[in-house]
C-alpha positions as a printed Julia matrix, in Angstrom:
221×3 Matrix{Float64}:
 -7.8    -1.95   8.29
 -8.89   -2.07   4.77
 -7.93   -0.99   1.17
 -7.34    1.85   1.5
 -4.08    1.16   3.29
 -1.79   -1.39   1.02
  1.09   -2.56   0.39
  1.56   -0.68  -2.63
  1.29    2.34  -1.41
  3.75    1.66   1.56
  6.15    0.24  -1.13
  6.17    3.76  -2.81
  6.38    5.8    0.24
  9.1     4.28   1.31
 11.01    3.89  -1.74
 10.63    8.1   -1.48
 12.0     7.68   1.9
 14.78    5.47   1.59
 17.68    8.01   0.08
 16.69   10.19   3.26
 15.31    7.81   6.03
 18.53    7.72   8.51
 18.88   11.85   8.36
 15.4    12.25   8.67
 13.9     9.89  11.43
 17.45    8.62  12.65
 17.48   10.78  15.72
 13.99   10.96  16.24
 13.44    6.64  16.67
 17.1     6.11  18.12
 15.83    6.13  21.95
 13.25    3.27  20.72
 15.31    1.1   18.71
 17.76    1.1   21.5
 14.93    0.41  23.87
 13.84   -2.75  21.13
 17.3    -3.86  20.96
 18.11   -4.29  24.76
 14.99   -6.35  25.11
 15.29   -8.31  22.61
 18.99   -9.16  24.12
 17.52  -10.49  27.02
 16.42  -13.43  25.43
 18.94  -13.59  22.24
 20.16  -15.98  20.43
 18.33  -15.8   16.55
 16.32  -12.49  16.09
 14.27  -11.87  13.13
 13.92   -7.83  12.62
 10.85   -6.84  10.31
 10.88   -3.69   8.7
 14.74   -3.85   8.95
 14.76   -0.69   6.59
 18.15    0.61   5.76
 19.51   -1.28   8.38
 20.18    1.5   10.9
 19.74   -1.36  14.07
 22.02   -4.01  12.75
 25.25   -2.93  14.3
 23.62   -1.87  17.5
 22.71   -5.69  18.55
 25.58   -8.2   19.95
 27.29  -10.13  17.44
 26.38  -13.37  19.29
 23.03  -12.81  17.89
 22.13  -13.77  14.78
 20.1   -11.67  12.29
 17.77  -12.28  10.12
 15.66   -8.94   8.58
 13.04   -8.35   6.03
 11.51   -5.73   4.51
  8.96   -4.7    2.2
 11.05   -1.94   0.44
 13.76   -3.4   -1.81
 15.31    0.26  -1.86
 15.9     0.42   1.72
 16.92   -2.97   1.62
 19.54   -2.31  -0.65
 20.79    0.61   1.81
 20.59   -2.3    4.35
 23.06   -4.51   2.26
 25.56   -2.06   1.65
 25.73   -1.53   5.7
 25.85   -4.56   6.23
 28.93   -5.05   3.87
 30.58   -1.93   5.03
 30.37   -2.84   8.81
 31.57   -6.56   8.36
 28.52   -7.44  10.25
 29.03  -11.49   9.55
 26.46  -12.35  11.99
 23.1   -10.82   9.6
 22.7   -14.2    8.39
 19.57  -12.74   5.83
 18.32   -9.6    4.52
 14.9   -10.31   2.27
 12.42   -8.72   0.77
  9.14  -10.2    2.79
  5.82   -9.08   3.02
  5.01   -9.41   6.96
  1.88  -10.79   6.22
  3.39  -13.13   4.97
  6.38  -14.41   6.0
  8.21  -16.86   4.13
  9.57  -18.45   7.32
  9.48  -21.22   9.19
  7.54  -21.84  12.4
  9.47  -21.78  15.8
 12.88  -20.25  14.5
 13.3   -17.43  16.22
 13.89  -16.61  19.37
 12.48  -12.77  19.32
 10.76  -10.58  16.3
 11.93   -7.34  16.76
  9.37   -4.75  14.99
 10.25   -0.88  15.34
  7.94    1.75  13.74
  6.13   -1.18  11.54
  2.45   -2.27  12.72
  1.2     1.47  11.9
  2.6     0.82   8.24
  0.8    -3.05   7.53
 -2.43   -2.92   5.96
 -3.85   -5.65   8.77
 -2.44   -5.57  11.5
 -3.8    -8.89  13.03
 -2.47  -10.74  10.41
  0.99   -9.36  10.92
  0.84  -10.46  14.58
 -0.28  -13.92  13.82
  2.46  -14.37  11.45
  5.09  -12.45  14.66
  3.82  -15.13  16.7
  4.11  -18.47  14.31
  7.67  -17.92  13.64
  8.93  -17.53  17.35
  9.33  -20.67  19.89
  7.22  -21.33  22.68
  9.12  -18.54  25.27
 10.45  -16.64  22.53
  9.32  -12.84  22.66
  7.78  -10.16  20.19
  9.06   -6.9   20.7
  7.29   -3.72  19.52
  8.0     0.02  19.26
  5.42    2.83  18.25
  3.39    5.46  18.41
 -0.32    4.71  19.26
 -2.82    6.94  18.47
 -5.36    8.52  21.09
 -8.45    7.21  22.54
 -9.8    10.76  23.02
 -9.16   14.33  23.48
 -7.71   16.67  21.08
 -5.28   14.51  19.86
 -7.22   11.94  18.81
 -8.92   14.97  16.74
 -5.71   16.49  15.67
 -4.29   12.96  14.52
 -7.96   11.78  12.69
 -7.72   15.54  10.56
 -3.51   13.87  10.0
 -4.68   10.74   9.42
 -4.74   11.27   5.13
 -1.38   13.05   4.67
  0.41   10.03   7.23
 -1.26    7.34   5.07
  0.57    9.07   1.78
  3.62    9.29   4.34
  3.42    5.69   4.42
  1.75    5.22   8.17
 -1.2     5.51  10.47
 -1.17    7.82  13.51
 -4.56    7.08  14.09
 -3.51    3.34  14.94
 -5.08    2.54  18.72
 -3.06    0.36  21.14
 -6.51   -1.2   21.95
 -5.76   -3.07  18.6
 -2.96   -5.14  20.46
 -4.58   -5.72  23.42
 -7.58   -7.12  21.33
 -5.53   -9.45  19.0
 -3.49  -10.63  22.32
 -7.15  -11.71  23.8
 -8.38  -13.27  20.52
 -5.05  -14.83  19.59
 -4.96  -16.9   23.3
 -1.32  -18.25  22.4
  0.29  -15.04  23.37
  0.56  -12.64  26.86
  1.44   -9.31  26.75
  4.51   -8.55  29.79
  5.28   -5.5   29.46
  3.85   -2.04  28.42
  6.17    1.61  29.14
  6.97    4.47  27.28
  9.82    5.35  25.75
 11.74    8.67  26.83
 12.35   11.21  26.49
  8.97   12.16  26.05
  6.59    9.38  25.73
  5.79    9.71  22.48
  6.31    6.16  21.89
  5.63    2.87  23.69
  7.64   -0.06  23.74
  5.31   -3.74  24.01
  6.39   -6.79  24.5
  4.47  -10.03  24.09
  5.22  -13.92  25.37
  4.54  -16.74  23.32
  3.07  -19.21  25.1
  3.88  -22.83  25.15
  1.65  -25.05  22.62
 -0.21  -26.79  25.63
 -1.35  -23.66  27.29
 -2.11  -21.9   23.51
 -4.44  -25.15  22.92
 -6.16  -24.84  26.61
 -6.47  -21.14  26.03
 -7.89  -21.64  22.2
């Protein structure tokens, strides 16, 4: 996506956001983290969460899962810990600053990677995805929630004329799902199963993605 879109500038906006992030966009993302959560839970089991924020998801998931979540923000993080703390929520077995480009993870240990509201906000997308898929097991899942931008129309205007003020904002809303689709073709390791929108008005889509076992990923390379 370029430099014009870093990491440094996403650190900043969202250290602005982080005193404010719950009462802002809590209400406004809860239909699609609950979406995220429930299918993650229908594999379970360890879950890695990127772009955990201030933790707002945490308590929502089963405690028989085990969470892991990472963030580029250490502000919001630090919102995350003291939830965390506050809750008793003994089964977030991490909270760490990580970029998601790179994740300082090992591969095949985790069962799903949960990512609400986050592949808008990473300078390259692809390489975000690559690193979603190393760290899950063959069967695992990657579960996505967010807003894609447009193919055409007046939105597609209205959101290109956005498109400056969102990046300061610390997003895209330009961002196209053909992107996913793309990286899901070029990748070969991965299928995409599902595809809906999330209510109440469709504003946002929830995507899930299959990792495929290592013999099919090497007959599809």
């Amino acid at each position: 996506m370029g430099p014009d879109f870093d990491n440094v500038k996403v650190e900043r906006a969202y250290a602005r956001w982080a005193p404010i992030y719950d009462l802002v966009f809590g209400a406004v993302f809860d239909r699609g983290r609950r979406a995220a959560i429930a299918a993650a839970e229908r594999i379970g089991g360890r879950i890695l969460e990127v772009g955990v924020g201030t933790g707002i998801s945490l308590p929502d998931y089963a405690r028989s899962n085990s969470l892991v979540g990472v963030d580029l923000s250490e502000p919001m993080l630090r919102r995350a810990r003291a939830r965390v703390a506050e809750q008793k929520l003994g089964n977030v077995e991490l909270l760490a600053v990580m970029d998601a480009e790179r994740l300082a993870l090992p591969d095949k240990s985790f069962d799903v990677v949960v990512a609400q509201y986050v592949i808008t906000t990473v300078p390259y997308p692809e390489a975000t995805l690559n690193e979603f898929a190393r760290v899950i097991r063959p069967g695992g899942e990657i579960v996505l929630v967010n807003h894609f931008g447009a193919e055409s129309g007046p939105r597609r205007l209205f959101e290109v004329c956005f498109a400056p003020l969102a990046r300061w904002l610390g997003w895209r809303v330009e961002f196209s799902f053909r992107t996913l689709a793309d990286w899901a073709r070029r990748h070969g390791g991965v299928r995409m199963i599902e595809r809906r929108a999330v209510p109440p008005l469709g504003h946002f889509s929830l995507i899930r993605f299959e990792r495929l076992a290592d013999a099919e990923h090497r007959s599809a390379a």
